[in-house]
C-alpha positions as a Markdown table, in Angstrom:
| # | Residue | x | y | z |
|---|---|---|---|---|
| 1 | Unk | -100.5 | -9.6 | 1.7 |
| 2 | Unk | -98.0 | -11.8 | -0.2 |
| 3 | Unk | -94.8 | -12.7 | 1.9 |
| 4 | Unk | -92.9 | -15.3 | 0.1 |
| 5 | Unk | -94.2 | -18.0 | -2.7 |
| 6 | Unk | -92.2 | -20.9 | -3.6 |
| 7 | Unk | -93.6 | -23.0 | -7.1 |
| 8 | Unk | -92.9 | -26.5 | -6.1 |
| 9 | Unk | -92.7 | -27.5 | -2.3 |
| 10 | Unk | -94.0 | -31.1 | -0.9 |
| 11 | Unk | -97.9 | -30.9 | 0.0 |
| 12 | Unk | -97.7 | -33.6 | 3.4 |
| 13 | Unk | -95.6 | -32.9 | 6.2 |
| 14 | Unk | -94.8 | -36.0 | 8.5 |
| 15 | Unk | -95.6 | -38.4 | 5.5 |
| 16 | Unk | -92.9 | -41.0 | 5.7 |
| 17 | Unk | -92.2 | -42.4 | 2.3 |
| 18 | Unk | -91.2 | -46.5 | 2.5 |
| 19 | Unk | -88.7 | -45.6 | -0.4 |
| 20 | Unk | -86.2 | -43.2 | -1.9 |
| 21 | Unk | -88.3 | -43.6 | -5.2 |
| 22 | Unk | -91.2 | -42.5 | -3.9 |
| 23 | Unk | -90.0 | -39.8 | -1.7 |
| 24 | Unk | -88.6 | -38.2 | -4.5 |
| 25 | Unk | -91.9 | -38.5 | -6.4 |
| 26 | Unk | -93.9 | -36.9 | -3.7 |
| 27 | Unk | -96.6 | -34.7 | -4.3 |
| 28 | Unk | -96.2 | -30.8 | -4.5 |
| 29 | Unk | -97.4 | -27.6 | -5.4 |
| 30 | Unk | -97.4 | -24.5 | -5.5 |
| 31 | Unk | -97.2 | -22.3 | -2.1 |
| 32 | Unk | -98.0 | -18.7 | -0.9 |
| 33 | Unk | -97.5 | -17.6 | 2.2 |
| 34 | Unk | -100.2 | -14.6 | 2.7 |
| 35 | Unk | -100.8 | -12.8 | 6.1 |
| 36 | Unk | -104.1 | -10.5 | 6.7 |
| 37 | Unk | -102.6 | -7.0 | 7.1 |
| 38 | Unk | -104.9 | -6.3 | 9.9 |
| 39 | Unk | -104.4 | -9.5 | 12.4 |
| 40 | Unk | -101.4 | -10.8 | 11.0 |
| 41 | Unk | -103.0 | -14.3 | 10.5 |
| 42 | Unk | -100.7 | -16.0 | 8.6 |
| 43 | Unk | -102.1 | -18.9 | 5.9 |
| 44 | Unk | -101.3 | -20.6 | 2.5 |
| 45 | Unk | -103.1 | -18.7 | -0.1 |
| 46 | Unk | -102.3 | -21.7 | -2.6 |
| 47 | Unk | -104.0 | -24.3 | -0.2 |
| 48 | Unk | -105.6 | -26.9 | -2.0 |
| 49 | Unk | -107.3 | -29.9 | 0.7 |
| 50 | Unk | -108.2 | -32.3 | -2.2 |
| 51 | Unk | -104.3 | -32.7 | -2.7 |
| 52 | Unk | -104.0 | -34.3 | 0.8 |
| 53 | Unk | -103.5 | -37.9 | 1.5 |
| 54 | Unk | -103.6 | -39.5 | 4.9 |
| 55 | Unk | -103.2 | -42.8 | 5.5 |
| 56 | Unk | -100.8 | -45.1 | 7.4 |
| 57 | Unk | -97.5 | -43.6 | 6.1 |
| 58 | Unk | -98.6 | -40.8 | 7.9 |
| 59 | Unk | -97.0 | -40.0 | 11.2 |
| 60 | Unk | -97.3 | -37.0 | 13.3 |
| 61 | Unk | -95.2 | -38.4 | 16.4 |
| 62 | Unk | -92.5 | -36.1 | 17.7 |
| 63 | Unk | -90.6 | -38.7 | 20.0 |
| 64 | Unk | -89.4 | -36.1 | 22.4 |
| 65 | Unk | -89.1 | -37.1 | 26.8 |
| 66 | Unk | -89.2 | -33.5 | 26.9 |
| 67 | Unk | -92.7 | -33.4 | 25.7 |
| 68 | Unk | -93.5 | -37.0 | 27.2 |
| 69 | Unk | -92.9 | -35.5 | 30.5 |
| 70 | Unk | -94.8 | -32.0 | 29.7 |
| 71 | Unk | -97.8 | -34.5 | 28.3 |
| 72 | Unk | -97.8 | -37.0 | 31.4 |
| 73 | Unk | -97.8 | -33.8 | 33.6 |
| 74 | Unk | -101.0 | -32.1 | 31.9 |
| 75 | Unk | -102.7 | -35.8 | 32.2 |
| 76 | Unk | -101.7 | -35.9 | 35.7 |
């Protein structure tokens, strides 16, 4: 089941651009956010993997002490 679809959104998340330039020239595509009627799952329809990039402008840190703490206390 179709919930909302959007024709131009950025493919990476937590991909920091070094310029304005390129930013603004990042990668996108189209989305569709679908969810299976009978668990609710919910997925992009319009996923493509081959338009994924990963390499050292991406960053996935969430500097957070909140979660620092809540990390160091599972370690512990």
């Amino acid at each position: 089941m179709l919930l909302i679809s959007r024709a131009k959104m950025p493919v990476m998340q937590n991909y920091v651009y070094p310029t304005r330039k390129a930013a603004l020239a990042a990668p996108c595509a189209h989305f569709s956010l679908m969810a299976c009627p009978e668990c609710g799952f919910a997925f992009n329809g319009s996923f493509n993997p081959d338009l994924l990039h990963y390499d050292e402008h991406y960053d996935n840190r969430v500097p957070s002490a909140v979660f620092e703490t809540y990390y160091g206390e599972i370690a512990d």
